[in-house]
Biopython code that builds the backbone (N, CA, C, O; Angstrom):
import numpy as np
from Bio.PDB.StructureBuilder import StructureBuilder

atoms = [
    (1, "UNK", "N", (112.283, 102.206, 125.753)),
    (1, "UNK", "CA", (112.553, 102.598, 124.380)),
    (1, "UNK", "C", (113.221, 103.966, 124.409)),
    (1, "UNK", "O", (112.750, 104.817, 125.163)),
    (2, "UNK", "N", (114.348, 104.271, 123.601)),
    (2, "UNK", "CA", (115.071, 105.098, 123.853)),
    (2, "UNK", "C", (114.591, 106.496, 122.816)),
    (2, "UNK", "O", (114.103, 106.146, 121.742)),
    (3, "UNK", "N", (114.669, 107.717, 123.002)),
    (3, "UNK", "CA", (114.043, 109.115, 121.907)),
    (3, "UNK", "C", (114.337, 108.485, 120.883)),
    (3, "UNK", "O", (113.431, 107.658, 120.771)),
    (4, "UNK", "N", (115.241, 108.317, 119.821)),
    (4, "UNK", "CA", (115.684, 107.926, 118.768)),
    (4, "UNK", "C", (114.694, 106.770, 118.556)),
    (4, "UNK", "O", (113.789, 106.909, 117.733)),
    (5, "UNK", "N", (114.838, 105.531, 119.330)),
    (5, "UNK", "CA", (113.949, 104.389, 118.670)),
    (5, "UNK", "C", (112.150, 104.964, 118.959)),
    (5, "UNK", "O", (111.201, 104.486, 118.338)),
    (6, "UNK", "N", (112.075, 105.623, 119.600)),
    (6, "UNK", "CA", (110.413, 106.253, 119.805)),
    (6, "UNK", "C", (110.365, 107.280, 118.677)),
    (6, "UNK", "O", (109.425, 106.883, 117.989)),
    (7, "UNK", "N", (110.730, 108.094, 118.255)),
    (7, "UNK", "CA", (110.744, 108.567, 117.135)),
    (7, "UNK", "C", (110.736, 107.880, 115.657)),
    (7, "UNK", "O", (109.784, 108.080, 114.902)),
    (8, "UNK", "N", (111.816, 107.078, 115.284)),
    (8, "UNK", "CA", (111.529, 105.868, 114.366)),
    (8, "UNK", "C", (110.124, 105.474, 114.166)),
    (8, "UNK", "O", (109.484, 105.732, 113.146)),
    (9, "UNK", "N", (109.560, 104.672, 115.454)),
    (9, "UNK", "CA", (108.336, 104.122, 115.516)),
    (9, "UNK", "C", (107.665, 104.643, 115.161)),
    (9, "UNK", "O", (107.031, 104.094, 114.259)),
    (10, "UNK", "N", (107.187, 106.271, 115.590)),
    (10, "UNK", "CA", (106.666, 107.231, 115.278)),
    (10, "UNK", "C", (106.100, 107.502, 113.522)),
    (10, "UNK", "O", (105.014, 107.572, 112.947)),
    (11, "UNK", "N", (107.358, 107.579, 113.199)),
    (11, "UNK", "CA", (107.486, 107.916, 111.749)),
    (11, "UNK", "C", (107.196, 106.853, 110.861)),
    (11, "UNK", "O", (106.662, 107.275, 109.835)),
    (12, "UNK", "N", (107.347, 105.679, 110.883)),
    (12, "UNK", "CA", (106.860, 104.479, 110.223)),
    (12, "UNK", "C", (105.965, 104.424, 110.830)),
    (12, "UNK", "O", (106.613, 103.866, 111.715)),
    (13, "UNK", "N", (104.404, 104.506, 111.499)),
    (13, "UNK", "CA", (103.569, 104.855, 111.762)),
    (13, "UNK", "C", (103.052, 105.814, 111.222)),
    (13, "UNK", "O", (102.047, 105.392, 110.651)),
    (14, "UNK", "N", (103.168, 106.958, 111.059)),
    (14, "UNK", "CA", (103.006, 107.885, 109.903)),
    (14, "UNK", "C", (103.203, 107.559, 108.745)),
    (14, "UNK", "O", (102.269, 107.909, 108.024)),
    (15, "UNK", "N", (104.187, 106.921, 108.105)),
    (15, "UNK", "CA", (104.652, 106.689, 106.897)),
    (15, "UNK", "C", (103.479, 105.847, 106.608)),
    (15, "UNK", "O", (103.165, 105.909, 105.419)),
    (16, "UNK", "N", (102.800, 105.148, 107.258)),
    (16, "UNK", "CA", (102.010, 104.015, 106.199)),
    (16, "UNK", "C", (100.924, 104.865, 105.864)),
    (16, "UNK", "O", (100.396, 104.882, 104.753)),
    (17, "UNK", "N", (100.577, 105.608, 106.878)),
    (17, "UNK", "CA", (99.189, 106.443, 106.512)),
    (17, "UNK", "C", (99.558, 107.503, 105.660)),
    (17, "UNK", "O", (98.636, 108.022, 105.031)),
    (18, "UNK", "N", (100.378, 107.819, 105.543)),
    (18, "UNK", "CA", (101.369, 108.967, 104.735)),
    (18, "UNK", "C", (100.981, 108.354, 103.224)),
    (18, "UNK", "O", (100.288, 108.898, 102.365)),
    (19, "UNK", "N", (101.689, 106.969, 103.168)),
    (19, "UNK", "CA", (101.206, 106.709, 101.498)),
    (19, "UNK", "C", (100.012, 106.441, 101.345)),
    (19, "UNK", "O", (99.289, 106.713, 100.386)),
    (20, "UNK", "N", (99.762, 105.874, 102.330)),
    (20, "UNK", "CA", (98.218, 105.201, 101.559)),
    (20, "UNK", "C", (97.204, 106.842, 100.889)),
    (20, "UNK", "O", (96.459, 106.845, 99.909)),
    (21, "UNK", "N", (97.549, 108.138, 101.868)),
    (21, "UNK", "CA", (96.888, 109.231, 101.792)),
    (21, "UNK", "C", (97.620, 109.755, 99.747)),
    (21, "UNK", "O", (96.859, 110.042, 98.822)),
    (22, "UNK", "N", (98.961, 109.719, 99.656)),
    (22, "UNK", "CA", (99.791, 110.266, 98.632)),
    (22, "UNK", "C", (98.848, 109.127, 98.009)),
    (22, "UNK", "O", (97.689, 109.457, 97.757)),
    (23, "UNK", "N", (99.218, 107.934, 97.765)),
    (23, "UNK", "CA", (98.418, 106.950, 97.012)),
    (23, "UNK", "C", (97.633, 107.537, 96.530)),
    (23, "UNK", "O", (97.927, 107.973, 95.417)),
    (24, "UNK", "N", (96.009, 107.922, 97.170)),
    (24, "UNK", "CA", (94.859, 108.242, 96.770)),
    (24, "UNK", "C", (94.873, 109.753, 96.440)),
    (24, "UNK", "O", (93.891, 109.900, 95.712)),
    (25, "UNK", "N", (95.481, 110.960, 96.600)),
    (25, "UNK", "CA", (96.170, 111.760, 95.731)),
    (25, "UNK", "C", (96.738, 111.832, 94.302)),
    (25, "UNK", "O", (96.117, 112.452, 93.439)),
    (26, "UNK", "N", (98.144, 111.086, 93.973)),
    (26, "UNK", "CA", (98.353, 110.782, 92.667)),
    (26, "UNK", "C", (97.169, 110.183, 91.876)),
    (26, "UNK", "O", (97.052, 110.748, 90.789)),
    (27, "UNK", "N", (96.450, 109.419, 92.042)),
    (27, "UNK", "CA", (95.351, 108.490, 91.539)),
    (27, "UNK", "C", (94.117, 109.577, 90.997)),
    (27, "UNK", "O", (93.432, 109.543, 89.975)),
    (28, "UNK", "N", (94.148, 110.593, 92.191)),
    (28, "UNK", "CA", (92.934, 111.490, 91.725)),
    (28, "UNK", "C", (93.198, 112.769, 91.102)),
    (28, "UNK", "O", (92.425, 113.435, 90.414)),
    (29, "UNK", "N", (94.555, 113.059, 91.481)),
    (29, "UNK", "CA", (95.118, 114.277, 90.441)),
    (29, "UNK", "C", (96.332, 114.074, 89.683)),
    (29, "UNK", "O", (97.366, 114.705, 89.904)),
    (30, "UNK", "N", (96.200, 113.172, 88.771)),
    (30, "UNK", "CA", (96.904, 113.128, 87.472)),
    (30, "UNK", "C", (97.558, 114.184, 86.808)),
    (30, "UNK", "O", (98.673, 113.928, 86.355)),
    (31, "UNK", "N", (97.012, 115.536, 86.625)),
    (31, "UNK", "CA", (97.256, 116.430, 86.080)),
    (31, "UNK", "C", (98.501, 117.615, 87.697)),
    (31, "UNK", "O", (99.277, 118.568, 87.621)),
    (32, "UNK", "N", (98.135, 117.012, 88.503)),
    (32, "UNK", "CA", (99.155, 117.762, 89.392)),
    (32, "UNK", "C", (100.417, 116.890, 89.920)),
    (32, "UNK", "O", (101.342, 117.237, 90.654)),
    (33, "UNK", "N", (100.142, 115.618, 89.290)),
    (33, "UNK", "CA", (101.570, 114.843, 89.281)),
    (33, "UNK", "C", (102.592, 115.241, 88.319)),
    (33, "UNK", "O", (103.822, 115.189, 88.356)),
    (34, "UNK", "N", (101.670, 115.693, 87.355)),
    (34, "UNK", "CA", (102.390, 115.694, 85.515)),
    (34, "UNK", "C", (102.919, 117.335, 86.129)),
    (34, "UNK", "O", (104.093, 117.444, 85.777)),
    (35, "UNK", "N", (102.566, 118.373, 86.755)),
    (35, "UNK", "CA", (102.904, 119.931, 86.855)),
    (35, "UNK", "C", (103.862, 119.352, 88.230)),
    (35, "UNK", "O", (104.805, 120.134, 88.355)),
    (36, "UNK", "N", (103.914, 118.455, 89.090)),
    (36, "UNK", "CA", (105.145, 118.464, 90.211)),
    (36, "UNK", "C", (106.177, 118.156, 89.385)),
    (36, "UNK", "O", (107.223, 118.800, 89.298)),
    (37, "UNK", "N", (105.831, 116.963, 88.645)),
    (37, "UNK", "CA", (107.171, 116.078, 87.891)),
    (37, "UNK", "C", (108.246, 117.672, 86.584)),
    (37, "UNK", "O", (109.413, 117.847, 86.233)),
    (38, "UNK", "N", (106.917, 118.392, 86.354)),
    (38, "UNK", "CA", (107.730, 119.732, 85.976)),
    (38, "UNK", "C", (108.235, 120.620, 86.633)),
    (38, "UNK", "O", (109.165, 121.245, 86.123)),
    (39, "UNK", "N", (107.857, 120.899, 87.746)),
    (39, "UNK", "CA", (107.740, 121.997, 88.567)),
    (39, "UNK", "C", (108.389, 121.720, 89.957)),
    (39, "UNK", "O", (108.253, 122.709, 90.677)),
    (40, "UNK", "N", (109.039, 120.716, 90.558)),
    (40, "UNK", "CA", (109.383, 119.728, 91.529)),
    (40, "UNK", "C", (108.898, 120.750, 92.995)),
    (40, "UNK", "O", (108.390, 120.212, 93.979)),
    (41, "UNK", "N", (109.195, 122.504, 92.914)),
    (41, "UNK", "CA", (108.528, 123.206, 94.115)),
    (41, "UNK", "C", (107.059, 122.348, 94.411)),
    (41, "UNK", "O", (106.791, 121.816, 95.488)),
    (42, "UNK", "N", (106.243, 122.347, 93.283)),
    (42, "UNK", "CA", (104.849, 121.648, 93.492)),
    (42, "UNK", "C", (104.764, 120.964, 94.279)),
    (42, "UNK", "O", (103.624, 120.992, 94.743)),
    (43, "UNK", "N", (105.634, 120.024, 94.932)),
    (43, "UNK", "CA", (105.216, 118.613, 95.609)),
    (43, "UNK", "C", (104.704, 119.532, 96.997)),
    (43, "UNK", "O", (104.065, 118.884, 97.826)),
    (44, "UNK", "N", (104.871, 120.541, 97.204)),
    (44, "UNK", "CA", (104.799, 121.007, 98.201)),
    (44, "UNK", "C", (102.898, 120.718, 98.884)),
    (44, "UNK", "O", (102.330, 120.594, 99.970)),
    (45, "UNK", "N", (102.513, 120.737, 97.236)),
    (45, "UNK", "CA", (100.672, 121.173, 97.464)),
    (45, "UNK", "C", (100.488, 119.431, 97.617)),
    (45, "UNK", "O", (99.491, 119.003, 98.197)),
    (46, "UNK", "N", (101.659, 118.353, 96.979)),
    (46, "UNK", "CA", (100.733, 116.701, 97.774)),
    (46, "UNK", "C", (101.252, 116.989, 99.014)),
    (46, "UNK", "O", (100.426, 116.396, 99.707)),
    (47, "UNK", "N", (102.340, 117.670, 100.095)),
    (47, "UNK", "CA", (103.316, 117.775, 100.719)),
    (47, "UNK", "C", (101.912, 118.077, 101.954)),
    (47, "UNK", "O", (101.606, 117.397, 102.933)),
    (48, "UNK", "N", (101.350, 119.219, 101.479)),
    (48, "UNK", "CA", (100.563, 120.009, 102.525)),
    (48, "UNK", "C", (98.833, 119.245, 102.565)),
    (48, "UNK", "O", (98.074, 119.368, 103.526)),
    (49, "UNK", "N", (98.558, 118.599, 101.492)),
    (49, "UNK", "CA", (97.093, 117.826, 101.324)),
    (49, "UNK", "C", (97.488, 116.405, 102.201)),
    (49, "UNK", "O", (96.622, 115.705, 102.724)),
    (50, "UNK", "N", (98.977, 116.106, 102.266)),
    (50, "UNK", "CA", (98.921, 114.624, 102.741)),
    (50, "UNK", "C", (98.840, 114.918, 104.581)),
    (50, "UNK", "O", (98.250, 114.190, 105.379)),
    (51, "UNK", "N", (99.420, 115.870, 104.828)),
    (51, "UNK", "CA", (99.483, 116.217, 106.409)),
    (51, "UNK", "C", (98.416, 116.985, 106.727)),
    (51, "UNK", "O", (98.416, 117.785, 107.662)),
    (52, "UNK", "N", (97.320, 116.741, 105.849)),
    (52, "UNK", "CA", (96.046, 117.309, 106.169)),
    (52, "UNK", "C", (95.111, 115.906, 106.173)),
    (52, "UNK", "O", (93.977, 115.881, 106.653)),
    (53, "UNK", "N", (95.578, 115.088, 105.741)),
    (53, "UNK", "CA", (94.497, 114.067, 105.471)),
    (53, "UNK", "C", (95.311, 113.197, 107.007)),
    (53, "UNK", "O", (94.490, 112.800, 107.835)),
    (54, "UNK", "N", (96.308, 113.023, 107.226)),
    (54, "UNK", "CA", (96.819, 112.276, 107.856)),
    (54, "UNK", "C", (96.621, 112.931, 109.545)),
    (54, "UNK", "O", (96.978, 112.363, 110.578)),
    (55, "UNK", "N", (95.837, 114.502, 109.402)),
    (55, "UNK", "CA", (96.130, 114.715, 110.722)),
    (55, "UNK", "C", (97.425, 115.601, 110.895)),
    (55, "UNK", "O", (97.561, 115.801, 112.102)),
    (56, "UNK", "N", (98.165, 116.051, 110.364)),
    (56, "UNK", "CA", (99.311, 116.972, 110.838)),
    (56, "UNK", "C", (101.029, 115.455, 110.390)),
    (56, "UNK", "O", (101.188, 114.374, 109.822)),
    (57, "UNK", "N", (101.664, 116.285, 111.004)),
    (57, "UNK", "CA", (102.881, 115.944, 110.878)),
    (57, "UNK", "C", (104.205, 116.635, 111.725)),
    (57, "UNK", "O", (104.143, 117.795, 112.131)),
    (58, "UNK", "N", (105.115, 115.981, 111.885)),
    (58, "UNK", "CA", (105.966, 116.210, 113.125)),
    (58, "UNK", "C", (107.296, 116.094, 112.015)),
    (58, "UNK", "O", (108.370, 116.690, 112.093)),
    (59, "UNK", "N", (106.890, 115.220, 111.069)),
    (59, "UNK", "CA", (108.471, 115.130, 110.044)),
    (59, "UNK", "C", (108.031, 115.563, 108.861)),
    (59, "UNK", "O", (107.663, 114.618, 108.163)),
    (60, "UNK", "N", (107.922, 116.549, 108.376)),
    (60, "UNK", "CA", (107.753, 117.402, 106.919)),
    (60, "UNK", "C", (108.589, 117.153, 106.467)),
    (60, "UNK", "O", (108.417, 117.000, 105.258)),
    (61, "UNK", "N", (110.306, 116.879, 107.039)),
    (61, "UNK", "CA", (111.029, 117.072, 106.080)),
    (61, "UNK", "C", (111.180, 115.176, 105.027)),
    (61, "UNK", "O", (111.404, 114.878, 103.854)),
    (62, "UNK", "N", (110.932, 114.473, 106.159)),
    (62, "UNK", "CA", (110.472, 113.124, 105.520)),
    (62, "UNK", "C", (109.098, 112.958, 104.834)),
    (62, "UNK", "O", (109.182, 112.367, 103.758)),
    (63, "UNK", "N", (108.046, 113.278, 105.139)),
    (63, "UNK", "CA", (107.208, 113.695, 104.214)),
    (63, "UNK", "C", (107.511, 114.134, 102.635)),
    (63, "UNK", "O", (107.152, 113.496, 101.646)),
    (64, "UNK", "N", (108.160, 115.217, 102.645)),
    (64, "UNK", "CA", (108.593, 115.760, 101.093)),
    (64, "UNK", "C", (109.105, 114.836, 100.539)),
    (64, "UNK", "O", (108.604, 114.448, 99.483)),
    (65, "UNK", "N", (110.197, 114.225, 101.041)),
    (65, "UNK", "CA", (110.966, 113.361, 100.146)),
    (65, "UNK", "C", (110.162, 111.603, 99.988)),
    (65, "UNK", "O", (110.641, 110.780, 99.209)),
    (66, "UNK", "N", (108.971, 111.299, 100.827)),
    (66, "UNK", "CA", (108.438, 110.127, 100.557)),
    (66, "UNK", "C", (107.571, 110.935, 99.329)),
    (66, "UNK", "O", (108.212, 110.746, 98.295)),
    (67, "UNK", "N", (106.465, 111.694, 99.061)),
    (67, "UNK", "CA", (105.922, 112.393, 98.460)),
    (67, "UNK", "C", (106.776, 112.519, 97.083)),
    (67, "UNK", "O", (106.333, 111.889, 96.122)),
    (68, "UNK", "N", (107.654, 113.083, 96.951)),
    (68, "UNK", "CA", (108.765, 112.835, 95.671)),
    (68, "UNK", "C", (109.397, 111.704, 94.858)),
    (68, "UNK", "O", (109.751, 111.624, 93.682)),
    (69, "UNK", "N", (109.423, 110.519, 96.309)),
    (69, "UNK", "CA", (109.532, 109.280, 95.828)),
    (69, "UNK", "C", (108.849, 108.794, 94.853)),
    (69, "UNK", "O", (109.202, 108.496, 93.712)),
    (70, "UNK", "N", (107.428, 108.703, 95.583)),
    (70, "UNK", "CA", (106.226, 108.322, 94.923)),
    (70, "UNK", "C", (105.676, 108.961, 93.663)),
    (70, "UNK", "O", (105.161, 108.396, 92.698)),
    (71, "UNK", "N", (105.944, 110.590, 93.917)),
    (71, "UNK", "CA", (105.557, 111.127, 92.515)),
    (71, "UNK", "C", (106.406, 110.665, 91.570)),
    (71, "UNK", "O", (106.016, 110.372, 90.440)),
    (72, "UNK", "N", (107.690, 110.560, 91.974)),
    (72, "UNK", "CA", (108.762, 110.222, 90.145)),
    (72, "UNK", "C", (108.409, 108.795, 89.943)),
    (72, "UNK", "O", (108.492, 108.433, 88.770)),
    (73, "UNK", "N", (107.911, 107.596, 91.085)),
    (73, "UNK", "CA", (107.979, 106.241, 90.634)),
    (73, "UNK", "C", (106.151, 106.164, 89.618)),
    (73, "UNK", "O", (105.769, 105.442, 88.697)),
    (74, "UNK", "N", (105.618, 107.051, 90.234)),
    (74, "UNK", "CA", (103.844, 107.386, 89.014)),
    (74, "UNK", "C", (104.368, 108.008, 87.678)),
    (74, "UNK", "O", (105.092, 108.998, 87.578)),
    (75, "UNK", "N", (103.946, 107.365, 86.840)),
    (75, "UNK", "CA", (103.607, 108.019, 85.279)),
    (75, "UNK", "C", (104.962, 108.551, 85.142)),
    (75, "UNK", "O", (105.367, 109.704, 85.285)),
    (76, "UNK", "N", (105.635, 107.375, 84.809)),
    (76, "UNK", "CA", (107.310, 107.178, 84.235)),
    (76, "UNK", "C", (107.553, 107.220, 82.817)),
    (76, "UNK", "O", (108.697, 107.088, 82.382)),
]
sb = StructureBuilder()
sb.init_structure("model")
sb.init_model(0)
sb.init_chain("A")
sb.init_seg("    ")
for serial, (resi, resn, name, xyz) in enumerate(atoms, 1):
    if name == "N":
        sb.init_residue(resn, " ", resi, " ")
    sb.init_atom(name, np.array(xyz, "f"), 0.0, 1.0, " ", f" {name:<3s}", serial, name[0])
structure = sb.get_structure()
């Protein structure tokens, strides 16, 4: 398996535990979805709670933007 495809793997491996963690986040703080969706710096605080629940992180910068996904597709 070549860096590029081991990395991939990597990250979709993360990614599932990544949402399922954002999942149960949005669900329990309602009121800090409604202040990201104003404030978009905010995502930073699901940004830093999800790579705490998940154990760390190696791709923050994919992190933020799954995290952003998910916050604009909640409470539309």
């Amino acid at each position: 398996m070549g860096v590029a495809l081991g990395a991939k793997w990597e990250w979709e491996k993360e990614c599932e535990r990544a949402q399922a963690a954002l999942k149960t986040l949005i669900q329990e703080n309602p009121d800090k979805v409604t202040q990201a969706r104003e404030r978009p710096q905010l995502i930073g605080w699901f940004v830093g709670r999800t790579a705490q629940a998940i154990g760390g992180t190696e791709h923050p910068d994919k992190l933020e933007r799954l995290a952003s996904e998910m916050l604009w597709r909640t409470h539309q």
